[in-house]
KENU-168022 format. One line per 8 residues: their letters; for each residue x, y, z of N, C-alpha, C, CB. Coordinates in Angstrom, 1 decimal. Atoms other than C-alpha are relative to their C-alpha. Last residue first. Glycine has a CB too. Example, Ala and Ser with C-alpha at 12.3 -4.5 7.8 and 13.67 -1.06 7.14 Angstrom:
# residues 2
sa = -0.9,-1.1,0.0,13.7,-1.1,7.1,-0.8,1.1,0.8,0.4,0.5,-1.4 | 0.9,-1.2,0.0,12.3,-4.5,7.8,0.9,1.2,0.0,-1.0,0.0,1.2
END
This chain:
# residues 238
xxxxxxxx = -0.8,0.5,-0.5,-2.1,46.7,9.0,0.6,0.8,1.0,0.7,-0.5,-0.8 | -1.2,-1.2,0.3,-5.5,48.0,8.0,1.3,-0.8,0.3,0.0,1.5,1.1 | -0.9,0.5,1.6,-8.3,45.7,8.1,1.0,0.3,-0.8,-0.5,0.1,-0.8 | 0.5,-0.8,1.3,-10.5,48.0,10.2,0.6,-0.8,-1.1,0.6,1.6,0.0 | 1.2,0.4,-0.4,-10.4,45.8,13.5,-0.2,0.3,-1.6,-0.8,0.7,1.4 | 1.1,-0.9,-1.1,-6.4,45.8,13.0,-1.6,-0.5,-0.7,0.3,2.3,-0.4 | 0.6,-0.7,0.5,-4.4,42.6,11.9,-1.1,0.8,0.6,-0.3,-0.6,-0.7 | 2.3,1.0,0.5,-2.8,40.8,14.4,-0.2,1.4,-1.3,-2.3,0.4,2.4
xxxxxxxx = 1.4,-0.3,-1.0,1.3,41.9,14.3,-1.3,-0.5,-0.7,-0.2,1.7,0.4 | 0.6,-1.2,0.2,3.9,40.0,12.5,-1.0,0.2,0.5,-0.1,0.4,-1.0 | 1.1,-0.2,0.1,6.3,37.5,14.3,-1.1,1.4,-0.6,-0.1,-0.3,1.0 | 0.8,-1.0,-0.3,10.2,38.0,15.1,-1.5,-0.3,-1.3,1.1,1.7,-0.2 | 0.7,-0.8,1.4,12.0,34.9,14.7,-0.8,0.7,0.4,-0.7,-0.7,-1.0 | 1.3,0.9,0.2,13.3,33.9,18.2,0.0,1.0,-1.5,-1.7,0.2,1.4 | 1.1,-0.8,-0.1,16.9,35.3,18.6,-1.0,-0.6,-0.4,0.1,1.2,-0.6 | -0.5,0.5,-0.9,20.4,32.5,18.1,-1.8,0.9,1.0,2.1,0.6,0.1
xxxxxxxx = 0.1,-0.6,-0.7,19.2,31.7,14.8,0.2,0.1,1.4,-0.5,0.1,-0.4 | 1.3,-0.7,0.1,19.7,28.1,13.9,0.5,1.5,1.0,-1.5,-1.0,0.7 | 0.0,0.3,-1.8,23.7,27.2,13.3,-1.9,1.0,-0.2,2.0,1.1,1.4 | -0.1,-1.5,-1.1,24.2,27.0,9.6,-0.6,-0.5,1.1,-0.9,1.7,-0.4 | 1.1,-0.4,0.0,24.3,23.3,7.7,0.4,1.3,1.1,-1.2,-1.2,0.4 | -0.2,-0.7,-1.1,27.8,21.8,6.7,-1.7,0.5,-0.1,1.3,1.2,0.0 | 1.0,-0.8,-0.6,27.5,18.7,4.9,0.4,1.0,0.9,-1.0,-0.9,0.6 | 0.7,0.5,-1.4,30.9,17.4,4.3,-1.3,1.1,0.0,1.2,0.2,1.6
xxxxxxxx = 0.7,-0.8,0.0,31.9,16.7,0.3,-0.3,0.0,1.6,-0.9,-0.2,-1.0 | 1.1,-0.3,0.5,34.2,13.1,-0.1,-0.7,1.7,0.9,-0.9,-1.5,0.2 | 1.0,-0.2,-0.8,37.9,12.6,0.9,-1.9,0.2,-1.0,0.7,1.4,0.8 | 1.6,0.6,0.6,40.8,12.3,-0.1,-1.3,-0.1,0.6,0.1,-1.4,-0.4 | 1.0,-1.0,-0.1,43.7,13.7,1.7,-1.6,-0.1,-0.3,0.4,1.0,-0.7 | 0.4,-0.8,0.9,46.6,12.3,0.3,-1.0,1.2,0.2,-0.5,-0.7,-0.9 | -0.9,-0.6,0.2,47.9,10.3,3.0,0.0,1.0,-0.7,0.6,-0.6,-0.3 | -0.6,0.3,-1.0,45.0,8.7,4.8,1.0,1.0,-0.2,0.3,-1.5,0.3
xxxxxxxx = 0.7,-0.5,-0.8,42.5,9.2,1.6,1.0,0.5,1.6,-1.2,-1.1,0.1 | 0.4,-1.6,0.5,44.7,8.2,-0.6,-0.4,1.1,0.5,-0.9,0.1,-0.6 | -1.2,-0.2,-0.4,45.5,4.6,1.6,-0.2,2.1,-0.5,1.3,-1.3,-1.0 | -0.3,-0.3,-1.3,41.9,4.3,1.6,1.2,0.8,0.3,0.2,-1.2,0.7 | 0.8,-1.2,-0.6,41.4,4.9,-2.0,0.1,0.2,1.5,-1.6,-0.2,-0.3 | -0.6,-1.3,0.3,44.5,2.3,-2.6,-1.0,1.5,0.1,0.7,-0.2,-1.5 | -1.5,-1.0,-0.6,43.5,-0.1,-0.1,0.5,1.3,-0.5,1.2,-0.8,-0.2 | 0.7,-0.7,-1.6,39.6,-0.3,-1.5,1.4,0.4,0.9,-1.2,-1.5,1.3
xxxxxxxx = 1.1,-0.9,-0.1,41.0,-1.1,-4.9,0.2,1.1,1.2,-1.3,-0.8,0.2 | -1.2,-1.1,0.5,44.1,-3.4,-4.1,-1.1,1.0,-0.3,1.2,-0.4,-1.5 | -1.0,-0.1,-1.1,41.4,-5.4,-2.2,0.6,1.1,-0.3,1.0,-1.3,0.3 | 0.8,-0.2,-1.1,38.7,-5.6,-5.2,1.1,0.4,1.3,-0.8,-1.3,0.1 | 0.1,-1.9,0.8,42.0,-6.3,-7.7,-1.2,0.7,1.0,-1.0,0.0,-2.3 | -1.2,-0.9,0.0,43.2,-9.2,-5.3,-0.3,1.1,-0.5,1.1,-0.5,-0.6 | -0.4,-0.3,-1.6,40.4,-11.9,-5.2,0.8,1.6,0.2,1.1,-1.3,0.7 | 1.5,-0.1,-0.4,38.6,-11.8,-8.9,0.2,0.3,1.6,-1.0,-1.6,-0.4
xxxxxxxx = 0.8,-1.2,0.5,42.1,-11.6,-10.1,-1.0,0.4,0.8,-0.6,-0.1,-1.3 | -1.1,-1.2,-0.9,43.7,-14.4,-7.7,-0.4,1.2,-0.4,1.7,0.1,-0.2 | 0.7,-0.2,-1.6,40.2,-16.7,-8.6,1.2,1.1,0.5,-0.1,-1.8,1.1 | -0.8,1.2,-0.8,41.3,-16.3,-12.6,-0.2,0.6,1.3,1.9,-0.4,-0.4 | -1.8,-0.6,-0.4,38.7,-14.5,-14.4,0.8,-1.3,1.0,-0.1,2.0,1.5 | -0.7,1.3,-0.3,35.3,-16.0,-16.3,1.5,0.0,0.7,0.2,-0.6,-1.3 | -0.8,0.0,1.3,33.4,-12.7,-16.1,0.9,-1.5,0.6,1.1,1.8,-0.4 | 0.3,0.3,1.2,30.4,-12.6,-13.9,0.9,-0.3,-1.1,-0.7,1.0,-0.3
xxxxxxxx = 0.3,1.3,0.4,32.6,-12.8,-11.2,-0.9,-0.5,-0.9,-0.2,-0.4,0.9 | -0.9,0.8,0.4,34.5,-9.2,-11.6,-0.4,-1.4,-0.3,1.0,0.1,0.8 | -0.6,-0.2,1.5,31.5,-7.1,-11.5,0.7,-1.3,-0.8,1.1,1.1,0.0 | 1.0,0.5,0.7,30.6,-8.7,-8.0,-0.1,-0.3,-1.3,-0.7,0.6,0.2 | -0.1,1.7,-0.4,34.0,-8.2,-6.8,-1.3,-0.5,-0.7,0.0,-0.4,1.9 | -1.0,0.6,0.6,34.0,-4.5,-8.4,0.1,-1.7,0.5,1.3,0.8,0.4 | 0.7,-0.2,1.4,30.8,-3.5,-6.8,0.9,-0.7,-0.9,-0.3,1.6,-0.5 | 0.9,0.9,0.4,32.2,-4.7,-3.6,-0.8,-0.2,-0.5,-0.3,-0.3,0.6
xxxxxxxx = -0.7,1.6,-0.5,35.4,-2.8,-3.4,-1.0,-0.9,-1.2,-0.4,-0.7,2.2 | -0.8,0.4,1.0,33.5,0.5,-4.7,0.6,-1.4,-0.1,1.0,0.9,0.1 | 1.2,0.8,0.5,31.0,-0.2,-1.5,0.6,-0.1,-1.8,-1.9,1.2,0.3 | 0.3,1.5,-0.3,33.8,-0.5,0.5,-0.9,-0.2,-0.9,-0.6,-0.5,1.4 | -1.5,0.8,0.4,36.1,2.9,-0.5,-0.9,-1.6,0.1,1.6,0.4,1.5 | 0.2,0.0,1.6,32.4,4.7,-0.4,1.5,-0.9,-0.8,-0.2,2.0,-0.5 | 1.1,0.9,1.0,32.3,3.5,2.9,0.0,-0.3,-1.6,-1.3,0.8,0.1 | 0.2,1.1,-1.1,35.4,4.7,4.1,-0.6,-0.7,-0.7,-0.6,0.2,1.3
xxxxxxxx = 0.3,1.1,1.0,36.5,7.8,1.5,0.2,-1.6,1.2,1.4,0.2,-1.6 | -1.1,1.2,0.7,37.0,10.3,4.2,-0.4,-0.9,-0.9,0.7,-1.0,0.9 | -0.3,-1.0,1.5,34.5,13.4,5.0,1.2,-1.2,-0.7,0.9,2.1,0.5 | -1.5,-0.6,0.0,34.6,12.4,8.8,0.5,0.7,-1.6,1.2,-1.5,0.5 | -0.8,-1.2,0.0,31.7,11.9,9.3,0.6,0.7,-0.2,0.1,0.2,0.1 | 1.1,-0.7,0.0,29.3,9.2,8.7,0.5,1.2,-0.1,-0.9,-0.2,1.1 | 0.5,0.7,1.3,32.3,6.4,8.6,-1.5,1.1,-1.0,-0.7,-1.8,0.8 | -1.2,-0.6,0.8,33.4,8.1,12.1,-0.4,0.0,-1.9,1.4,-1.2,0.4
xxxxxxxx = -1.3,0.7,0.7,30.4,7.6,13.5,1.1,0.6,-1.1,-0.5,-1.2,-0.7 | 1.1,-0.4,1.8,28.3,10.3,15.2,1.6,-1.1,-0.4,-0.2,2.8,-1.1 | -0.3,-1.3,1.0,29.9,9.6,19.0,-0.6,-0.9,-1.2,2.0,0.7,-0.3 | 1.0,-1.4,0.0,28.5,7.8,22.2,0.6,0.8,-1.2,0.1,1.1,1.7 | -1.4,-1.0,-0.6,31.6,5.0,22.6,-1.3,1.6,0.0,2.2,0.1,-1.6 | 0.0,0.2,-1.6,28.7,2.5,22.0,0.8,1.0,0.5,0.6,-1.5,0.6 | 1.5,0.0,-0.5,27.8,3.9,18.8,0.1,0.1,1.3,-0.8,-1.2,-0.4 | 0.5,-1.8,-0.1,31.2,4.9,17.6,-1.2,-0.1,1.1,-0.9,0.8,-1.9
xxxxxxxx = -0.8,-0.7,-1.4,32.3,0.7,18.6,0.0,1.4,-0.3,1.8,-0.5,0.4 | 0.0,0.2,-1.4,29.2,0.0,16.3,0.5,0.3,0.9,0.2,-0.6,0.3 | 1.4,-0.7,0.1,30.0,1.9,13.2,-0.3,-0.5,1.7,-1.3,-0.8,-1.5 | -0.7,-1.6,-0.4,33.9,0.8,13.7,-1.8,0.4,0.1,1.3,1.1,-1.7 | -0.7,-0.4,-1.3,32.4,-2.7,13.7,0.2,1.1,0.4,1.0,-0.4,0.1 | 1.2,0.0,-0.8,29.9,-2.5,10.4,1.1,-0.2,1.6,-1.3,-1.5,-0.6 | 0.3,-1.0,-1.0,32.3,-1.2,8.6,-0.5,-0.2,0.6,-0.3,1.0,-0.1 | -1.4,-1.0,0.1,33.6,-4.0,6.4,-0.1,0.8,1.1,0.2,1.0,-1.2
xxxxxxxx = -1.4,0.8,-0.6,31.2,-6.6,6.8,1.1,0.4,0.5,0.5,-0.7,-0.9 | 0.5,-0.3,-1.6,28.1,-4.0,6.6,1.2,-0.6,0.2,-1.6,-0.6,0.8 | -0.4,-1.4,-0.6,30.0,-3.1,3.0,-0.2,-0.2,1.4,-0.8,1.4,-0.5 | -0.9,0.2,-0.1,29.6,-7.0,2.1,1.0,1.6,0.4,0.1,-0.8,-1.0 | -0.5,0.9,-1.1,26.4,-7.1,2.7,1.1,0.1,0.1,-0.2,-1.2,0.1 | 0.4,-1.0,-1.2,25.8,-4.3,0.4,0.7,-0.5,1.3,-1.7,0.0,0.3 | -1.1,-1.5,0.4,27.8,-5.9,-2.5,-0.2,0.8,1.8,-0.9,1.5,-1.8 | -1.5,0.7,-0.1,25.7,-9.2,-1.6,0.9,1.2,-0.1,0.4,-1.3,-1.3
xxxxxxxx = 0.1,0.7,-1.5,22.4,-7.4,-2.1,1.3,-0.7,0.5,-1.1,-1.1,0.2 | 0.1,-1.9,-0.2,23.4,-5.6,-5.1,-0.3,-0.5,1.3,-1.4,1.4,-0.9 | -1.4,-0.7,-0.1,24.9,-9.4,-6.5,-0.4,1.9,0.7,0.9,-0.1,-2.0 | -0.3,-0.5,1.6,21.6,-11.2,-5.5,1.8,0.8,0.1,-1.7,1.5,-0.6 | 0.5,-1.3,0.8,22.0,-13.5,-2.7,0.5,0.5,-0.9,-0.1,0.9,0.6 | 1.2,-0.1,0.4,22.1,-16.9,-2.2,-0.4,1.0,0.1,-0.6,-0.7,0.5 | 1.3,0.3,-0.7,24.3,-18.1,0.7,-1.3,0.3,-0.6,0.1,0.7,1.2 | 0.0,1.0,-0.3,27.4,-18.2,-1.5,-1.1,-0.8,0.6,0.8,0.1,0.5
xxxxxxxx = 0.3,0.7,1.1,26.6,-14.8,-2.9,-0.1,-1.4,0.1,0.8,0.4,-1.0 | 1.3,-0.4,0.4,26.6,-13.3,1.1,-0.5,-0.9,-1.4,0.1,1.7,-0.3 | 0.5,1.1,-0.8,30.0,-15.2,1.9,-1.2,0.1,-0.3,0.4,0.0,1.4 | 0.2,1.0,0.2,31.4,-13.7,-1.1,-1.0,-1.0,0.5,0.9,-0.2,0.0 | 0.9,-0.3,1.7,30.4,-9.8,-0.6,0.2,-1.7,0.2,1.1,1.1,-1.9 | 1.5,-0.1,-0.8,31.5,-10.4,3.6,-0.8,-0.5,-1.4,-0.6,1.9,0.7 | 0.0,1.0,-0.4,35.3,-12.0,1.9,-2.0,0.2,0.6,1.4,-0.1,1.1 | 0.3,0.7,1.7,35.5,-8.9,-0.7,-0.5,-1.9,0.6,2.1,-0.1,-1.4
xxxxxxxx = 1.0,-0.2,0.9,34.2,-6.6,2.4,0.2,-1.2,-1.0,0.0,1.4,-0.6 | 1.7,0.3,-0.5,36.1,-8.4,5.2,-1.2,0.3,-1.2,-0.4,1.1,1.3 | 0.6,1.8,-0.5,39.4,-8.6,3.2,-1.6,-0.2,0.2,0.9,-0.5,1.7 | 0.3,0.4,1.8,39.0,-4.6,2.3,0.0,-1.1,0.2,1.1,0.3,-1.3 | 1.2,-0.3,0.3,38.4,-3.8,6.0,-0.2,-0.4,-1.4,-0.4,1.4,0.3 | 1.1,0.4,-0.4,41.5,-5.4,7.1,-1.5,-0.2,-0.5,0.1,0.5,0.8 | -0.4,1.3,1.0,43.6,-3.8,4.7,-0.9,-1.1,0.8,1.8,-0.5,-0.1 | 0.1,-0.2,1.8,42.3,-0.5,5.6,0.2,-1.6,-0.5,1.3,1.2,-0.8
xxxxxxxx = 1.1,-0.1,0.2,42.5,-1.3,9.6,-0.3,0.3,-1.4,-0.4,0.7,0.7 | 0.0,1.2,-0.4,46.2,-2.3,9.0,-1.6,-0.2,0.1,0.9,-0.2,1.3 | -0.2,0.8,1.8,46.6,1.1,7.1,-0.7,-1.7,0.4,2.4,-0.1,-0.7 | 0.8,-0.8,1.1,44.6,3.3,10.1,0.1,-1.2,-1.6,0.9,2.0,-0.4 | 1.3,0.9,-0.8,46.6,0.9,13.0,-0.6,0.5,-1.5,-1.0,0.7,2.0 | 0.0,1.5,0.6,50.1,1.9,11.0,-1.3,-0.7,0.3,1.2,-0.8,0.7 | 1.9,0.5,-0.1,48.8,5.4,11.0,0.4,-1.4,0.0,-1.3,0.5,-1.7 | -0.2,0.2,1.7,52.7,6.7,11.1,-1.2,-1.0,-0.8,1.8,-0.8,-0.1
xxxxxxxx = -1.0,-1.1,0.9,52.4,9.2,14.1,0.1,-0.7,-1.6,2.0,0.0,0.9 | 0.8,-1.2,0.4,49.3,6.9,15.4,0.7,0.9,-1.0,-0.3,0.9,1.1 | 1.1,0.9,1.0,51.6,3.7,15.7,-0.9,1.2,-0.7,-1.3,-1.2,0.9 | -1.2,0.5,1.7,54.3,6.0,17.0,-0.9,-0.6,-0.5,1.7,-1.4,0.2 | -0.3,-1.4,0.7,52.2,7.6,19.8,0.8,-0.5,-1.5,1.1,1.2,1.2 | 1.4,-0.1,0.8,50.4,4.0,20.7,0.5,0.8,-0.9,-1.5,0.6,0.8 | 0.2,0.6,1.1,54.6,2.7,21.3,-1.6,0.3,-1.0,0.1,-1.3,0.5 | 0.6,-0.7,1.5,54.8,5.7,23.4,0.4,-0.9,-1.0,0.7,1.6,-0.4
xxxxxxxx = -1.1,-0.1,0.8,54.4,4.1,26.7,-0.5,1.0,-1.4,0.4,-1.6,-0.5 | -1.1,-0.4,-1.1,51.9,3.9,29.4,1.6,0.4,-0.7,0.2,-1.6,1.0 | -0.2,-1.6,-0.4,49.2,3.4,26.8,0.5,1.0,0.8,-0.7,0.4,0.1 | -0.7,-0.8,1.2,51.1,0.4,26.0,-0.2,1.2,0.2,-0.5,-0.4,-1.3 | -1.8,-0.5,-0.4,50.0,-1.0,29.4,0.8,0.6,-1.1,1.0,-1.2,0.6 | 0.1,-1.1,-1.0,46.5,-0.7,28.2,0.8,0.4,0.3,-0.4,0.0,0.9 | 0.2,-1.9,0.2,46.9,-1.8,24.6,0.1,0.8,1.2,-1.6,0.6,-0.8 | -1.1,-0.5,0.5,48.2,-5.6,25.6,-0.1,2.1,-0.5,0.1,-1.2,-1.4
xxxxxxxx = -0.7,-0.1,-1.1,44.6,-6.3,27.5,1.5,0.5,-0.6,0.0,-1.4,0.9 | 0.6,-1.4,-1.0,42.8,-4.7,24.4,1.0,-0.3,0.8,-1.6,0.1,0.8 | -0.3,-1.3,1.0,44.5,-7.4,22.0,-0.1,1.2,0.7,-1.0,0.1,-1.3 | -1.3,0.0,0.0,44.3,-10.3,24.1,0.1,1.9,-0.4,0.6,-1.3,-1.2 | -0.8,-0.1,-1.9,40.8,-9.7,24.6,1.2,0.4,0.0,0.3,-1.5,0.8 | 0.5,-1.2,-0.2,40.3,-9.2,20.5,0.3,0.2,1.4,-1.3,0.1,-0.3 | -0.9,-1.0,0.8,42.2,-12.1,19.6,-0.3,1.3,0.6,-0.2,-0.1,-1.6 | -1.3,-0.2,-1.0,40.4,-14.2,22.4,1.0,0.7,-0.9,0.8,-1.6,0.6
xxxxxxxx = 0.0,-0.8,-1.3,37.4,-13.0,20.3,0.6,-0.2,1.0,-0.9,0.1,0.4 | -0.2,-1.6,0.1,38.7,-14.0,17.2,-0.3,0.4,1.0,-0.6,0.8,-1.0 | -1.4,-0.4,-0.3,39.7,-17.7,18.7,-0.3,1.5,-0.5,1.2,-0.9,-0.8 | 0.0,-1.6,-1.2,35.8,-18.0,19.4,1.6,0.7,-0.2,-0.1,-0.6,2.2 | -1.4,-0.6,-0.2,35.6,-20.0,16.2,0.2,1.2,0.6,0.5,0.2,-1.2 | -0.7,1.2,0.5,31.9,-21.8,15.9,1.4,-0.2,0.1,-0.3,-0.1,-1.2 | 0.3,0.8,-0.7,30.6,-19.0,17.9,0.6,-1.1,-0.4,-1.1,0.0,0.2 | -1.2,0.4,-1.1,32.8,-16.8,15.9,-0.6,-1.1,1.4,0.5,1.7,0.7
xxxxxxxx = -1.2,0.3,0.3,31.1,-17.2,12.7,0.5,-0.2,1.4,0.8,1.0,-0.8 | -0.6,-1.0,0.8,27.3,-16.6,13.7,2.0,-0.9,0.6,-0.5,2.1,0.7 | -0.6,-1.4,-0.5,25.5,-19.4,14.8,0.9,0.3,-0.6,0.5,0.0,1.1 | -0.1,-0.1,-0.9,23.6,-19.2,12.8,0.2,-1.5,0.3,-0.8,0.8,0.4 | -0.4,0.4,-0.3,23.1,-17.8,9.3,0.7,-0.3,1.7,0.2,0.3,-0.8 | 1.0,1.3,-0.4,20.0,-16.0,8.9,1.5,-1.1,0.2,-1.5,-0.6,-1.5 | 0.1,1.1,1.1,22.0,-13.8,6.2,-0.8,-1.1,0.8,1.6,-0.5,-0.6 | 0.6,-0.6,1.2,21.6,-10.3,7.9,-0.5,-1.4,-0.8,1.1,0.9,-0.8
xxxxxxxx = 1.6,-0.3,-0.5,22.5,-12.2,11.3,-0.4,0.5,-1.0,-0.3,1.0,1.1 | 1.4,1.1,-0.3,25.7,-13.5,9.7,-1.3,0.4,0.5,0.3,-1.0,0.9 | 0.0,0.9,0.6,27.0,-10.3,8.4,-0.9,-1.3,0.0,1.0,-0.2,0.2 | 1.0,-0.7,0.8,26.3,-8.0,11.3,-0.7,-1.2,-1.0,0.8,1.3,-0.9 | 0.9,0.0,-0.6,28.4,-10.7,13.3,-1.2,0.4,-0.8,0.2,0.7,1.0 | -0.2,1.4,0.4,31.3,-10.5,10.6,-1.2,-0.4,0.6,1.3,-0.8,0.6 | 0.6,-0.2,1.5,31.1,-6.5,11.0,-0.5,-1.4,-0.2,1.1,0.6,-1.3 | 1.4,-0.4,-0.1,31.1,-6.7,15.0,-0.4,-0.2,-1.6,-0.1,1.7,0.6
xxxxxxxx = 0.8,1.0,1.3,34.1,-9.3,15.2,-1.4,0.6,-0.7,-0.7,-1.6,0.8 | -1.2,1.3,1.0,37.0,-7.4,16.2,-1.2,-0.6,-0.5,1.5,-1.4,1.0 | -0.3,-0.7,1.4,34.8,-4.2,17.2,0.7,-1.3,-0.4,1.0,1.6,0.0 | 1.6,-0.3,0.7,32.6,-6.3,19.8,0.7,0.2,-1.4,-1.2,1.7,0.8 | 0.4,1.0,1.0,35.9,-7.7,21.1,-1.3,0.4,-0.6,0.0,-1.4,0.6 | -0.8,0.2,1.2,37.4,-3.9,21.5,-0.3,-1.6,-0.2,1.7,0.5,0.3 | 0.2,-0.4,1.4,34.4,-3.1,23.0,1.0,-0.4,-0.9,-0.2,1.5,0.0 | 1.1,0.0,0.3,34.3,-5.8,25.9,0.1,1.0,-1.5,-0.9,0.4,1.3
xxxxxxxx = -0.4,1.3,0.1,38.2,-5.7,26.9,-1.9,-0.4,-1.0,0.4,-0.8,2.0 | -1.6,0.1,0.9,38.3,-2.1,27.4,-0.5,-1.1,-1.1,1.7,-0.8,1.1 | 0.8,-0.9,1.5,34.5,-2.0,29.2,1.2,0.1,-1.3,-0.4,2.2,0.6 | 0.4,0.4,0.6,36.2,-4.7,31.5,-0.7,0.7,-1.6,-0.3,-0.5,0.8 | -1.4,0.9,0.7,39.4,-2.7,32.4,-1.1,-0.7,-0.8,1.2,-1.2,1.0 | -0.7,0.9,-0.8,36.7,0.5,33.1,1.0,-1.2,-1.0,-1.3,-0.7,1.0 | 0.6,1.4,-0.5,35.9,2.8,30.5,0.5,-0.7,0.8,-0.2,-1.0,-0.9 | -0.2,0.5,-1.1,37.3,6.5,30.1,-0.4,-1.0,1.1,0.0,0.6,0.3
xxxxxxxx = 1.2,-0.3,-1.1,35.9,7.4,27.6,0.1,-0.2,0.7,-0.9,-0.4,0.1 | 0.4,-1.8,0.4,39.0,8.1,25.2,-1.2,0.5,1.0,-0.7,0.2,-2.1 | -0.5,-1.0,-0.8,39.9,4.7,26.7,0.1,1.4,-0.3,1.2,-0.3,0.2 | 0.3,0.1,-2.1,37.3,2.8,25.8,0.5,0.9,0.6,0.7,-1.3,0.9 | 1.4,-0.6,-0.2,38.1,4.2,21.7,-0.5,0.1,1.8,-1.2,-1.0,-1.1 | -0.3,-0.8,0.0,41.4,3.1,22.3,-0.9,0.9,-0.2,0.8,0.0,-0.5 | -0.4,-0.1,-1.8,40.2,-0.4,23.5,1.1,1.5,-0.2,1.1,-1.9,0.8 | 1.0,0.1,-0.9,38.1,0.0,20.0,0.6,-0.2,1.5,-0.9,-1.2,-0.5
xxxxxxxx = 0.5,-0.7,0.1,40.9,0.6,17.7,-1.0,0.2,0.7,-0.1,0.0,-0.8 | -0.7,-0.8,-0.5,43.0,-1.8,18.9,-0.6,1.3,-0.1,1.1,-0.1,-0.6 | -0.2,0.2,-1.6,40.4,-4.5,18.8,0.8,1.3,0.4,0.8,-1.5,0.4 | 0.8,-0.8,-0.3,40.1,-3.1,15.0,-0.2,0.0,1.6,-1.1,-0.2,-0.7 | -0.2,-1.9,0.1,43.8,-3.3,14.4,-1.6,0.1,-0.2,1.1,0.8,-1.6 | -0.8,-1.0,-0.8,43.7,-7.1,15.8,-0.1,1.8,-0.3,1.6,-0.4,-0.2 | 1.0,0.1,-1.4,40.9,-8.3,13.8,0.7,1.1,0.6,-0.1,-1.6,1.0 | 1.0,-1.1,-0.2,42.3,-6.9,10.5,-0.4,0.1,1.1,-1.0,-0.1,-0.7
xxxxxxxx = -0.1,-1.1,-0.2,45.3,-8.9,11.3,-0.5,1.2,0.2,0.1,0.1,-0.4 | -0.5,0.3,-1.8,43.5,-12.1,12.3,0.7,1.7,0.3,1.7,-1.7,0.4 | 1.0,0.0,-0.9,41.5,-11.8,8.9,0.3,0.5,1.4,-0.5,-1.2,0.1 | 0.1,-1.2,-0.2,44.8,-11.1,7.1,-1.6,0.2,0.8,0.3,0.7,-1.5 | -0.6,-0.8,-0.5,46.1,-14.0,7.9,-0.3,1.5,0.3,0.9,-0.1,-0.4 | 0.0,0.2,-1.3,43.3,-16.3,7.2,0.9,1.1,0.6,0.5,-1.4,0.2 | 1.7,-0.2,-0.2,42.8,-14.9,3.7,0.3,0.1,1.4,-1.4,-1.3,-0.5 | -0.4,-1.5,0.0,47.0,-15.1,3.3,-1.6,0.7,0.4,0.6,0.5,-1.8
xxxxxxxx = -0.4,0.1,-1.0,46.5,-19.1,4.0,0.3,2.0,0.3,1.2,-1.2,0.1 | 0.5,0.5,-1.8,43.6,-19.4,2.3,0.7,0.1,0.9,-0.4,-1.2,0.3 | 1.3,-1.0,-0.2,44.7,-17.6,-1.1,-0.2,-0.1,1.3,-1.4,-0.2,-0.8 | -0.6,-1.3,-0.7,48.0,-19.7,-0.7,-0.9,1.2,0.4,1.2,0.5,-1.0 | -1.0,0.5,-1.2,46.1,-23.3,-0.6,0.6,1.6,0.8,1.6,-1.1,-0.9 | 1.0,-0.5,-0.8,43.9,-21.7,-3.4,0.5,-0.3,1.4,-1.3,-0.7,-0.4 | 0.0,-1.2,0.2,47.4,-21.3,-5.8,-1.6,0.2,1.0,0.1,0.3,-1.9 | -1.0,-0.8,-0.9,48.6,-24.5,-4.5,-0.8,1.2,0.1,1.5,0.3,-0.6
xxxxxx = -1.1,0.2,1.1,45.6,-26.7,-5.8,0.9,1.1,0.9,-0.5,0.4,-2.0 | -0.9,0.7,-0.5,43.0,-28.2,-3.2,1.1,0.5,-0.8,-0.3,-1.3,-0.1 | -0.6,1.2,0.0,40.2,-26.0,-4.4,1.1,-0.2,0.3,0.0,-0.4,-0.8 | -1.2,0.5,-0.7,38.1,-23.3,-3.1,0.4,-1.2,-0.5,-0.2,-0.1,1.3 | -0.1,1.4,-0.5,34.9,-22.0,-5.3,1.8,-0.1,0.6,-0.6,-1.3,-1.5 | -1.3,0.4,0.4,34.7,-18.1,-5.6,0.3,-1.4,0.6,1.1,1.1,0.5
END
């Protein structure tokens, strides 16, 4: 999606930018509430929730050989992410977390987040020269690839793995549709905006509705050894 000087890419870039810094923040928030479910020290706080603000974007560039990766060039997301943790601790002294949780505002803010990153991971991937199923992909690690990480480090089966919610499958929809969409001669707000409104409204579905995909259940192994049959007698008898 080439960038030009005209209003209508002027406003793309400045709503792109914003919602980057957004997304950042509600995954930093998500990750120095993950610390504190483990009961991490101030630095372990401060440490996952910048891993999770830039982890998908990170993924990103190292998949593509691009280096250095984005935020070396622009550390301000990871003083977003600092910031962001040190402001959650003394919150969790209050019930401003309990109200954010009561009405998912972090869950939606992370949804709109993660749709940016994927249609922005999908672009940055085609830009650098890959195919569109490779670029789609990339542009799912863009999305989830943080929350996957701050599970990892926090010791749990990722959320994105588990939980039975439309996550992934909300990213890799996104970034089949962005791909779709640029084969066709569309205007750059189409080709931007329908991908986004997508992956928000399965998210949002999912959050409020219930949506969800199928959960593996498997039975619990016997709790008794499996009983064995006896040797065979000398005679050949049983």
């Amino acid at each position: 999606m080439s960038v030009s000087g005209d209003p209508i890419s002027s406003a793309l870039g400045v709503i792109q930018v914003v919602m980057e810094y957004a997304g950042s923040v509600a995954f930093a928030i998500s990750g120095a509430v993950a610390a504190g479910r483990k009961k991490m020290d101030l630095v372990g706080v401060v440490v996952l929730a910048c891993i999770v603000a830039v982890g998908g974007g990170t993924m990103r560039d190292l998949l593509l050989g691009e280096f250095p990766v984005f935020w070396v060039d622009n550390p301000t997301f990871l003083l977003v992410g600092a910031v962001t943790a040190l402001i959650v601790v003394p919150l969790t002294r209050t019930r401003a977390l309990d109200l954010l949780h009561r009405y998912q505002i972090v869950q939606v803010s992370d949804a709109a987040g993660m749709a940016l990153f994927v249609v922005v991971g999908t672009n940055v991937a085609i830009a650098a020269g890959a195919d569109s199923v490779a670029a789609a992909i990339i542009g799912v690690i863009s999305g989830v690839g943080g929350g996957i990480i701050r599970d990892v480090l926090a010791n749990d089966v990722p959320d994105v793995f588990r939980s039975g919610q439309f996550y992934a499958t909300a990213a890799f929809i996104g970034a089949g549709v962005y791909v779709l969409l640029l084969e066709f001669d569309l205007d750059r707000i189409v080709v931007f905006w329908v991908p986004i409104v997508i992956i928000l409204a399965i998210r949002l579905g999912t959050l409020f509705l219930g949506w969800g995909v199928p959960t593996f259940r498997y039975g619990a192994p016997p709790t008794e050894p499996i009983p064995t049959p006896p040797p065979p007698r000398p005679d050949g008898t049983e």
